[in-house]
N, C-alpha and C positions, 0 to 999 in steps of 0.2 A: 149036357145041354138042358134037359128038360130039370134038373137040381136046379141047373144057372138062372131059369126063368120061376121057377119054386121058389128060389130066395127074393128076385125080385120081386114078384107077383106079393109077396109080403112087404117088402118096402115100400112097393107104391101106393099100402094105403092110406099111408102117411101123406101130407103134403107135402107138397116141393120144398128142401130145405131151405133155411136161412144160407147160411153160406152157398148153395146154389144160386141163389138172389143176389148178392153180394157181390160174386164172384162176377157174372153177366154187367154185372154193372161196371165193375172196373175193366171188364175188358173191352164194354164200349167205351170206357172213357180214354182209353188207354188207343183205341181204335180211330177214335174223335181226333185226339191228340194227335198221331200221324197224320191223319188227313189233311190235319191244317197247316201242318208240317209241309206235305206235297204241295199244296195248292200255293203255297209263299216261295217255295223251290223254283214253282212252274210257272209263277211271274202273274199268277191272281191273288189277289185283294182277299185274301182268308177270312179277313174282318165280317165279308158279309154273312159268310158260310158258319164262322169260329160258335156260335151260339146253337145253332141248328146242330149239326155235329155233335158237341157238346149234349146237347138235351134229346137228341132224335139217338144218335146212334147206341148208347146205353138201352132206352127203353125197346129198340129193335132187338137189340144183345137179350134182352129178358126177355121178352116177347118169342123169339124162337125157340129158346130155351124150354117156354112153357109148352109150348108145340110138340116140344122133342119131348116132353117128361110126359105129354098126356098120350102121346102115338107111343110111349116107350109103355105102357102099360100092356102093350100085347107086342111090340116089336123091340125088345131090350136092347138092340145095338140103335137104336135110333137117337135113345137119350147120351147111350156112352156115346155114341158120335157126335152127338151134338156139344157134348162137355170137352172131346177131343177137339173139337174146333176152336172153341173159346178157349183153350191150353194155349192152340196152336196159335191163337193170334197173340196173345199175352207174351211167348214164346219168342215168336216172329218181330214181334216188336223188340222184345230184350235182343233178339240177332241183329238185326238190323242197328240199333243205335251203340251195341258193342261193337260191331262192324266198323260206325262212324266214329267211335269213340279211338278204336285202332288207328286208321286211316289219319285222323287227327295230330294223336301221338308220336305216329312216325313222322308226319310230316314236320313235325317242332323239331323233330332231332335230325331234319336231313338224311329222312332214308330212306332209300326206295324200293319194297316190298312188293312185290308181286299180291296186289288186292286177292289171289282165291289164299293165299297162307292166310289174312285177316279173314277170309270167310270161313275158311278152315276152325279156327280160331272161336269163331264168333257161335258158331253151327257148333259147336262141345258146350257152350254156358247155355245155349236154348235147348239145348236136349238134356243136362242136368235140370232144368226147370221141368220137362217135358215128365221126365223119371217119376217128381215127385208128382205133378198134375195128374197123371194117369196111375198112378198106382193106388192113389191114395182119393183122388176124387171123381176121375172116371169113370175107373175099373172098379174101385172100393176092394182093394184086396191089401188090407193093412198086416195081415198074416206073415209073421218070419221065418216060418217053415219054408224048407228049400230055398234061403233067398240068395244062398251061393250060385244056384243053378238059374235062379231069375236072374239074377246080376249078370250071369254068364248070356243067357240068352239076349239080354235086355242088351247088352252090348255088339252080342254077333249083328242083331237086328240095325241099330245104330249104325253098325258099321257100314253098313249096306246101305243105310240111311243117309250119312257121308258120304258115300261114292256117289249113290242117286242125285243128291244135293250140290254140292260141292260141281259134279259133272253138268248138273243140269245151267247152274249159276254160270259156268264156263260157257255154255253153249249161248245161252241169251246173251250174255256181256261179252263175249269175244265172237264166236260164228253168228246171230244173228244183226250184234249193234242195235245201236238205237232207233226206234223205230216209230210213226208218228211222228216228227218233226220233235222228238224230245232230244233234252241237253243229253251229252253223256253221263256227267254227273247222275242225272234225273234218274236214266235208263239203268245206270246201276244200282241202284235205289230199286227199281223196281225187280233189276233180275232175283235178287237178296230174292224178293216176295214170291215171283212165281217160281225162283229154285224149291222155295219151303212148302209152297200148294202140292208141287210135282212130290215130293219127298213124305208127306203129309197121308197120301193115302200109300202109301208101301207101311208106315208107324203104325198107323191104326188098325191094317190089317197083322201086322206081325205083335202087335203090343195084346190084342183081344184074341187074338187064335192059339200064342203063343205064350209071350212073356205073362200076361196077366190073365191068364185061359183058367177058370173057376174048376 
């Protein structure tokens, strides 16, 4: 622990990186982007929203980021948390529109698949994203020492990950239904999201204690 804060206490006298900047940005836009998505879903006018979104929610993405990089200066999990967040929605979104991209597919071929196999599915391509995100830009541990035993761990974790997820997805979209006066459609759209919140912090404590622990 006191190494793990030693190397970063060094990195931080740098400024915040370019690809840190970069990155906040696309995952507001990418964040923007669903939203407008929901709102056309949900039988409102995105139009009026589609610009604000666009130009507000990128610079809120950077702006917390910067938050999280200058409180990381003495609390180091604040900034890796805040970087796991903007993973997790970049993430989140790849689930989600592999999810719809599924659900799609089968329906052209006439098949009718139990939607948690497609989230099953969907939840292995966001957490191969998830892999490189935090290894490599969260956690910063590019190192290929032990990486048989990180892969190993990185996967038990996952797994667990998947049951969290996959279980919780189940519970929203079948035990509690849709709720708010929302379509089904809509509400499964949204379990996708709060399965991944739910599963989201079990990752980042098992990814920083464990899989990518300094």
């Amino acid at each position: 622990m006191i190494r793990d804060k030693f190397i970063y206490s060094m990195e931080t006298k740098k400024s915040i990186k370019v690809i840190d900047i970069i990155f906040a940005l696309i995952c507001g836009r990418v964040l923007a982007f669903v939203a407008n998505d929901f709102l056309k879903e949900y039988g409102m006018d995105a139009g009026i929203y589609r610009w604000t979104f666009i130009i507000l929610l990128p610079l809120l993405s950077l702006l917390g980021l910067w938050v999280a990089f200058l409180i990381g200066k003495k609390l180091l999990f604040v900034f890796q948390g805040a970087k796991h967040i903007l993973i997790g929605i970049f993430a989140t979104v790849a689930d989600l529109k592999f999810f719809e991209f599924l659900t799609f597919v089968f329906s052209l071929m006439f098949l009718t698949i139990n939607p948690v196999i497609s989230k099953g599915a969907s939840f292995l391509v966001a957490t191969a994203i998830k892999y490189w995100g935090n290894k490599y830009w969260a956690f910063e541990k590019p190192e290929k020492d032990g990486i048989k035993k990180e892969v190993a761990q990185f996967l038990v974790i996952t797994a667990v990950g998947l049951v969290i997820d996959v279980g919780s997805f189940y519970y929203f979209n079948k035990v509690m239904g849709p709720q708010f006066g929302m379509s089904f459609a809509f509400w499964q759209k949204m379990s996708v999201i709060l399965a991944a919140i739910v599963s989201a912090v079990w990752n980042f404590l098992g990814y920083k204690f464990i899989v990518f622990k300094k």
